[in-house]
C-alpha positions in Angstrom: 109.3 73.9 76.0 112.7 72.7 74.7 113.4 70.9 78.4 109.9 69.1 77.7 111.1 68.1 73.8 107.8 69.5 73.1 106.2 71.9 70.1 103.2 73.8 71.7 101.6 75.3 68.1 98.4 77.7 68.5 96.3 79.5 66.2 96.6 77.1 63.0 94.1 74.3 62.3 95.5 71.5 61.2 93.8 70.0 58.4 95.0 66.4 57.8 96.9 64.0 59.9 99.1 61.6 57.6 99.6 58.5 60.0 102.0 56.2 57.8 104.6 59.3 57.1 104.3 60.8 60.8 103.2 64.3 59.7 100.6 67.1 60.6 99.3 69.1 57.6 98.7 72.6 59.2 95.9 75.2 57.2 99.0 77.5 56.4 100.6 75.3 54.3 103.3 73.6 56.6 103.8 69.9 57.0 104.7 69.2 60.3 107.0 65.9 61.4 106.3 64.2 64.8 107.1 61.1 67.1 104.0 61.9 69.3 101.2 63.6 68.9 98.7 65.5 71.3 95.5 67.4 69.9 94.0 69.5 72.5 90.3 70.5 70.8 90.2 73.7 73.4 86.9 72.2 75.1 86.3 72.2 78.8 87.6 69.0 80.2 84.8 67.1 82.3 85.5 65.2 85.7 85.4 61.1 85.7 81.7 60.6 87.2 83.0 57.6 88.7 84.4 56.5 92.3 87.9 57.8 92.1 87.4 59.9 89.1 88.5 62.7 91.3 92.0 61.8 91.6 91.9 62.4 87.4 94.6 64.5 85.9 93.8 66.8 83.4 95.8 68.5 80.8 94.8 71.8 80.3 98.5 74.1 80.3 102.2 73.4 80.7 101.9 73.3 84.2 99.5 70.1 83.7 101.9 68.9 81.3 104.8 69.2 83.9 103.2 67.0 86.9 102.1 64.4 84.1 105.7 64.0 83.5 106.7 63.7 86.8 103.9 60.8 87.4 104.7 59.2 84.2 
């Protein structure tokens, strides 16, 4: 996802988030730098139950990712 400027990292939990320093403690040990950061949990995203809530995007792959930038 280089194009993106984007680090997709599965399989590790991260286990701290240090806010003032920018940085991502990961369960294996690495400490992990960012400018933004996205958590996705893994859970099944749930519609807006509101008028309009249809028109919601979700972001659930790179795909998602990709028209989010395009709207953005």
């Amino acid at each position: 996802m280089a194009s993106l400027k984007a680090d997709v990292i599965t399989g590790v939990a991260a286990t701290a988030i240090q806010r003032p320093e920018k940085r991502v403690l990961l369960a294996d040990g690495r400490a992990l730098p960012y400018d933004k950061l996205l958590i996705a949990t893994g859970a099944k995203p749930r519609r807006l139950p509101i008028p309009g809530g249809e028109r919601a995007l979700l972001l659930r792959n790179q795909d998602d990712m990709l028209v989010l930038r395009q709207r953005f």
